[in-house]
C-alpha positions as CSV (number, residue, x, y, z in Angstrom):
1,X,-13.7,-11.0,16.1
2,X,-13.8,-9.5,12.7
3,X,-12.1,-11.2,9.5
4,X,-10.0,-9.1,7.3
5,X,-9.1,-11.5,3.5
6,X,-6.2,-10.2,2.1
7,X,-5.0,-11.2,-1.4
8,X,-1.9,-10.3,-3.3
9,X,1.9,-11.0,-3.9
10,X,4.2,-11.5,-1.6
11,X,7.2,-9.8,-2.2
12,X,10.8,-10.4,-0.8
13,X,12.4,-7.3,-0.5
14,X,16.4,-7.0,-1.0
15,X,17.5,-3.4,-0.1
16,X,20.2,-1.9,-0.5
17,X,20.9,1.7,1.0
18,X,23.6,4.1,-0.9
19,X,24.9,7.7,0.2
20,X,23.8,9.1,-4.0
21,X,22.2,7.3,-6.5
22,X,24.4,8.6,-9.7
23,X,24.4,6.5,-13.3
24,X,27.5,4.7,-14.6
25,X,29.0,4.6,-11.1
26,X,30.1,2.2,-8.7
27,X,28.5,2.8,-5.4
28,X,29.5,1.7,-1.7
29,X,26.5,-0.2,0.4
30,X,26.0,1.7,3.5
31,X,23.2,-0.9,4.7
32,X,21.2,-4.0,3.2
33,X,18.7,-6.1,4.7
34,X,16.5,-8.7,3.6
35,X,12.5,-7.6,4.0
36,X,8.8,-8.5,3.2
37,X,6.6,-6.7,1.0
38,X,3.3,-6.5,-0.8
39,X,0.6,-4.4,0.1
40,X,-1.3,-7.3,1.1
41,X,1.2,-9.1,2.7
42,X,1.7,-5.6,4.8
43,X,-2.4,-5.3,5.6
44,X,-2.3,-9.1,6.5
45,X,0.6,-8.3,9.5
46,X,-0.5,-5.2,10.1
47,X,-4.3,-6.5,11.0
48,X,-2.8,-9.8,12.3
49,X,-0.9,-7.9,15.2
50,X,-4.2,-5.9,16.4
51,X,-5.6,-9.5,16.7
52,X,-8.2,-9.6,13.7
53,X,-8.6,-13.1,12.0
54,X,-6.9,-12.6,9.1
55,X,-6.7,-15.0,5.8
56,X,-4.2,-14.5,3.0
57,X,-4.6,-15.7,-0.8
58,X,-0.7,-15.0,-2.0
59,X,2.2,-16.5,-3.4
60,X,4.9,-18.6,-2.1
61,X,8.0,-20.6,-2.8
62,X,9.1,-23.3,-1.2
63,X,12.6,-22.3,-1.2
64,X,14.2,-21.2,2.0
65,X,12.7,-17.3,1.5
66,X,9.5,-18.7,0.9
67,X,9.9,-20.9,4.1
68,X,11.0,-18.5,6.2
69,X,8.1,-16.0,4.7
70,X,5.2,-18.8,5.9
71,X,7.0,-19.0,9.6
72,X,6.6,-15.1,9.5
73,X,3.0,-15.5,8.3
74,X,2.1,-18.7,10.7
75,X,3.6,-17.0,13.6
76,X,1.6,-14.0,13.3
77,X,-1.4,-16.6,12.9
78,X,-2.3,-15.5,9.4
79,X,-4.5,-18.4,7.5
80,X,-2.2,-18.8,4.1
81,X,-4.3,-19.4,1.0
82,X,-1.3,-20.4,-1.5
83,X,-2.4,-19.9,-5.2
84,X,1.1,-19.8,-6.9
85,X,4.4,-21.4,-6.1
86,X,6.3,-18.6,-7.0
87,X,7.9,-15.9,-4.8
88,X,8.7,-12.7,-6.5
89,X,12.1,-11.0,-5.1
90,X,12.9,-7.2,-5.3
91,X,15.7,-5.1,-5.5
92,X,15.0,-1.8,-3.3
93,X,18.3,1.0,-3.8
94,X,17.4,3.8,-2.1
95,X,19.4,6.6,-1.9
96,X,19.7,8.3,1.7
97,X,20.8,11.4,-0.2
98,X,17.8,12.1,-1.9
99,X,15.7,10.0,0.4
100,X,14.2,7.9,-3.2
101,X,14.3,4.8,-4.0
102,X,14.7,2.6,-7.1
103,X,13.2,-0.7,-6.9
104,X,14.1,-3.5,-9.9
105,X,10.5,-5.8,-9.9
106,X,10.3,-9.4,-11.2
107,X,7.5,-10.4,-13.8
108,X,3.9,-11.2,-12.1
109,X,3.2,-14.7,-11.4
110,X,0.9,-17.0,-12.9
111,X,-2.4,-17.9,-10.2
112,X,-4.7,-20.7,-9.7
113,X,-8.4,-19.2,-9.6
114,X,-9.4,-22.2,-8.4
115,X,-7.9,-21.4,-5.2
116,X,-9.8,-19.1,-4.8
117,X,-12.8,-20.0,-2.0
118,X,-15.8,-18.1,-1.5
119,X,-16.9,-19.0,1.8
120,X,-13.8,-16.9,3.0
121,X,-14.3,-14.1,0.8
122,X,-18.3,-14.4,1.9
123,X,-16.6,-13.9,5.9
124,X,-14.5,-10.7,5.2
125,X,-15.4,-7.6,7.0
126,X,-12.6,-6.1,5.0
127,X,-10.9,-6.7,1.7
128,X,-7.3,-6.2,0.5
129,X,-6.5,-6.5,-2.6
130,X,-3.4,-5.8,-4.8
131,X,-3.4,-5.2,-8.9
132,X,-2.0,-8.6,-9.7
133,X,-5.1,-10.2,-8.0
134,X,-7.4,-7.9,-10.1
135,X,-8.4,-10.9,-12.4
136,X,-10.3,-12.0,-8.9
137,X,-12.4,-8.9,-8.7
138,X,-15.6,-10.0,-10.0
139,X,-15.4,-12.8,-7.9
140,X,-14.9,-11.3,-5.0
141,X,-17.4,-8.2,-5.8
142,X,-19.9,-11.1,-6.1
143,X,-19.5,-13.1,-3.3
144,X,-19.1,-10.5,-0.2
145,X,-20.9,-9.2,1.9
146,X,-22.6,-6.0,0.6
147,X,-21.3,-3.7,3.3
148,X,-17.9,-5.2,2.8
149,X,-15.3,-2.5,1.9
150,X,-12.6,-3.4,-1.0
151,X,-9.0,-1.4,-0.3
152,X,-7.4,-1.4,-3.9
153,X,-3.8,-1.0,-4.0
154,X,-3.4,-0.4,-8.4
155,X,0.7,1.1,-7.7
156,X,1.4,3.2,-10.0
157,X,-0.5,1.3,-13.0
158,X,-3.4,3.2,-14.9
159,X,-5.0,0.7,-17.0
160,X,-8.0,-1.0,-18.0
161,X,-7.2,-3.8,-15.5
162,X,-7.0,-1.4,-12.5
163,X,-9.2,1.1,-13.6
164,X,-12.3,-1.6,-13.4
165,X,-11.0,-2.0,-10.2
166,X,-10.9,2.1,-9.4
167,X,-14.1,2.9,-10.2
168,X,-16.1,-0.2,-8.7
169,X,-15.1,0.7,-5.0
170,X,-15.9,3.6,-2.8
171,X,-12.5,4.5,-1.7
172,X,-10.1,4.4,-4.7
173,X,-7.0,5.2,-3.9
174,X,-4.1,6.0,-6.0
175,X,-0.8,7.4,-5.8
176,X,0.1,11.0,-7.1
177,X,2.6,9.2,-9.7
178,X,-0.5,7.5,-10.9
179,X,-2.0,11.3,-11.9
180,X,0.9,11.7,-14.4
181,X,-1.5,9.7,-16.5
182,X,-3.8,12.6,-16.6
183,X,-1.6,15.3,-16.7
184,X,2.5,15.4,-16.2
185,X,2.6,18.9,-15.2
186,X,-1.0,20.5,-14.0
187,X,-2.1,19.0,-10.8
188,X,-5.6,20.6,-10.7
189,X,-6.1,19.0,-13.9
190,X,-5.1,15.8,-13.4
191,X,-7.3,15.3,-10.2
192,X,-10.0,16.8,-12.2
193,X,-9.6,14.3,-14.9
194,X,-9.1,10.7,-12.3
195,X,-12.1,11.9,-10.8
196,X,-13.9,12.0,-14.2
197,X,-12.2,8.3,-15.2
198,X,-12.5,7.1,-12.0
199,X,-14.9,8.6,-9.8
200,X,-16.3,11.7,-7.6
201,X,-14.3,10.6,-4.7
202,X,-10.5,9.8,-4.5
203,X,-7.7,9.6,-2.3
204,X,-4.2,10.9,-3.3
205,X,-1.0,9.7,-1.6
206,X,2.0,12.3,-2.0
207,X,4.9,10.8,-0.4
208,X,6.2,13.5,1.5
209,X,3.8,16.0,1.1
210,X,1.3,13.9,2.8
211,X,-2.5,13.2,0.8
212,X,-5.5,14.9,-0.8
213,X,-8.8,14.2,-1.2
214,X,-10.9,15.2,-4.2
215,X,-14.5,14.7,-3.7
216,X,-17.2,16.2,-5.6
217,X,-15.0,18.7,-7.6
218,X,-13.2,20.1,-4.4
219,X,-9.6,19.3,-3.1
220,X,-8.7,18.8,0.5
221,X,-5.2,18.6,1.8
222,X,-4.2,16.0,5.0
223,X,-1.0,17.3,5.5
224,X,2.1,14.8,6.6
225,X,3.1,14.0,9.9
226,X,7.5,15.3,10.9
227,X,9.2,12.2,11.1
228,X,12.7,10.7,10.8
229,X,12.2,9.5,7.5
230,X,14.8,6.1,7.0
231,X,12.8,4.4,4.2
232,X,10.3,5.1,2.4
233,X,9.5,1.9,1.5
234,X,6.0,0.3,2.5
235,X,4.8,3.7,3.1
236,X,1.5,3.0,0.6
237,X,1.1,-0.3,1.8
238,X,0.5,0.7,5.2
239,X,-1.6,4.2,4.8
240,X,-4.3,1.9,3.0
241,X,-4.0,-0.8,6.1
242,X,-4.4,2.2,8.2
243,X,-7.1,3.6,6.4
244,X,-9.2,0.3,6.2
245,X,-9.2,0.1,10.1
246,X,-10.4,3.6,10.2
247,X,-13.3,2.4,7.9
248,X,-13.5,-1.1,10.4
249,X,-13.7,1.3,13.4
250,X,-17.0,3.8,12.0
251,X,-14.7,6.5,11.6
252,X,-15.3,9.7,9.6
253,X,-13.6,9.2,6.4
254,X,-11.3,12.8,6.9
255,X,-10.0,10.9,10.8
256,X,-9.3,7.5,8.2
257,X,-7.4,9.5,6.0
258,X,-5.6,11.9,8.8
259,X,-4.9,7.9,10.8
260,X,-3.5,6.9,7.9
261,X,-1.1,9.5,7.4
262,X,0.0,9.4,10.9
263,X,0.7,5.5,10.6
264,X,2.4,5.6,7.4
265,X,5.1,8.6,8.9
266,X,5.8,6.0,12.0
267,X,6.6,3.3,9.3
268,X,9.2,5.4,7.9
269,X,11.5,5.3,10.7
270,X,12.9,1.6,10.0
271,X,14.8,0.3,7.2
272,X,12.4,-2.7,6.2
273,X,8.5,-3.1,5.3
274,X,6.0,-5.9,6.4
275,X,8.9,-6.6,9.2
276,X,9.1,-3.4,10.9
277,X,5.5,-2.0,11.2
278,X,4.9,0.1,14.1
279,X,3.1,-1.4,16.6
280,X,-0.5,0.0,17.8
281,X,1.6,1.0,21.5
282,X,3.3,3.2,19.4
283,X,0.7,4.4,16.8
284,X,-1.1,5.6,20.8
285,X,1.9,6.8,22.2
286,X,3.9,8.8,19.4
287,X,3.7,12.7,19.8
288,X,1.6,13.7,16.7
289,X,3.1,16.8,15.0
290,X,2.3,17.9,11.5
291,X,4.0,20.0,8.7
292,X,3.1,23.1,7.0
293,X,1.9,22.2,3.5
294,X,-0.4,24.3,0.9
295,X,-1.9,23.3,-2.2
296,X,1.0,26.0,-4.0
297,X,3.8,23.6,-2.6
298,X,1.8,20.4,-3.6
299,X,1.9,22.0,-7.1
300,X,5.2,22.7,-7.5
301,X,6.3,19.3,-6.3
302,X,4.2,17.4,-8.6
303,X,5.9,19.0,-11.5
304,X,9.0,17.2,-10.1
305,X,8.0,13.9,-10.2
């Protein structure tokens, strides 16, 4: 059985969905549930269900959402590294007009590096790892196994904490918000200038539009999958889950990508995150049907961002 090590927040996610997010108004609650996030806490369930040993280094309370978090976690037999007793809580508004969300974050918590034990990260077939674990990196970089893969999940944050991050693994992967960085309105340009920051090879996620792949000065497009898009939330978290078990699997790194994709438009179909991921029955059974999308339209919707 292979070991996946996740480490990063976990996140409790309270969402809120609205017919039109507008400013200065009041606006009625169509839905709200309560939810778990984190990119890590998502590759942890995600690999946890396809019966991988799993260990997670994360964060959690022992108030009654951290409790009911670890049940979540123990039940799904995930190993819980705790290395702050804090639990960060989110504020998700998304607006099933526009199909965007708006999510309010709480400050990062403080971690114990002494929690951190080697002999786990030294078992990993596969690393997650989330930007407010990046102080970890050089640990971790040290003490795996060489053809151990590190998924990076940065969010949207360019900076010298995430970049070191970026350009130390094979498969960065950002999202196309992140390439505002390099340029706000010339798309070309700006995944000309992450692959000169960060490095030859880089994977784009563009929400709706689907991902790219820049590699060696060319640009290929993996267009999305049609779905019945409810919530977008999660979406990221699970394409780089996804991706990794392309990578676990000896896959060719254009199927990963492709898998991901797929994976991620199935998650968008429940209002949640970590709660609702689609199970592998369904990732097997789903009709796969893609959409029509050029490099042209890709352009004109990164100006919009």
């Amino acid at each position: 059985m292979k070991t996946i090590v996740s480490l990063g927040e976990s996140v409790i996610d309270k969402i809120y969905v609205i017919s039109e997010l507008k400013p200065g108004l009041k606006f009625e609650v169509l839905t709200q549930k309560i939810s778990y996030g984190g990119p890590s806490l998502v590759s942890a369930l995600f690999f946890s269900k396809l019966s991988f040993n799993v260990y997670f280094f994360t964060t959690l309370s022992k108030d009654a959402d951290g409790l009911a978090l670890r049940r979540l976690l123990t039940k799904n037999k995930i190993k819980i590294i705790n290395v702050s007793s804090s639990l960060k809580k989110n504020l998700v508004i998304i607006d099933s007009k526009n199909r965007t969300r708006t999510i309010l974050r709480e400050s990062e918590n403080k971690l114990k590096t002494n929690k951190l034990d080697k002999k786990i990260i030294k078992s990993a077939d596969l690393i997650f790892l989330d930007r407010h674990f990046a102080k970890f990196f050089e640990i971790i970089r040290k003490n795996k196994k060489i053809n151990t893969e590190i998924i990076f999940d940065p969010s949207t944050e360019i900076s010298e904490r995430t970049l070191k991050v970026l350009r130390n693994i094979n498969y960065p992967i950002i999202p196309w918000e992140s390439l505002k960085y390099f340029s706000s309105s010339n798309l070309k340009k700006a995944i000309g200038l992450a692959q000169k920051y960060i490095g030859k090879l880089i994977i784009i996620t563009c929400g709706p539009f689907g991902s790219i792949l820049g590699i060696n000065g060319k640009i290929k497009i993996f267009p999305p999958y049609k779905t019945k898009e409810i919530d977008p939330t999660g979406a990221g978290d699970i394409f780089r889950a996804a991706f990794g078990f392309g990578l676990l699997k000896g896959w060719q790194l254009e199927k990963s990508i492709d898998f991901a994709n797929f994976v991620a438009s199935l998650h968008l179909q429940k209002l949640g995150n970590g709660d609702v991921l689609p199970s592998f029955k369904k990732i097997l059974l789903s009709p796969k049907r893609k959409k029509k999308i050029n490099f042209e339209i890709l352009v004109e919707n990164y100006k919009k961002i």
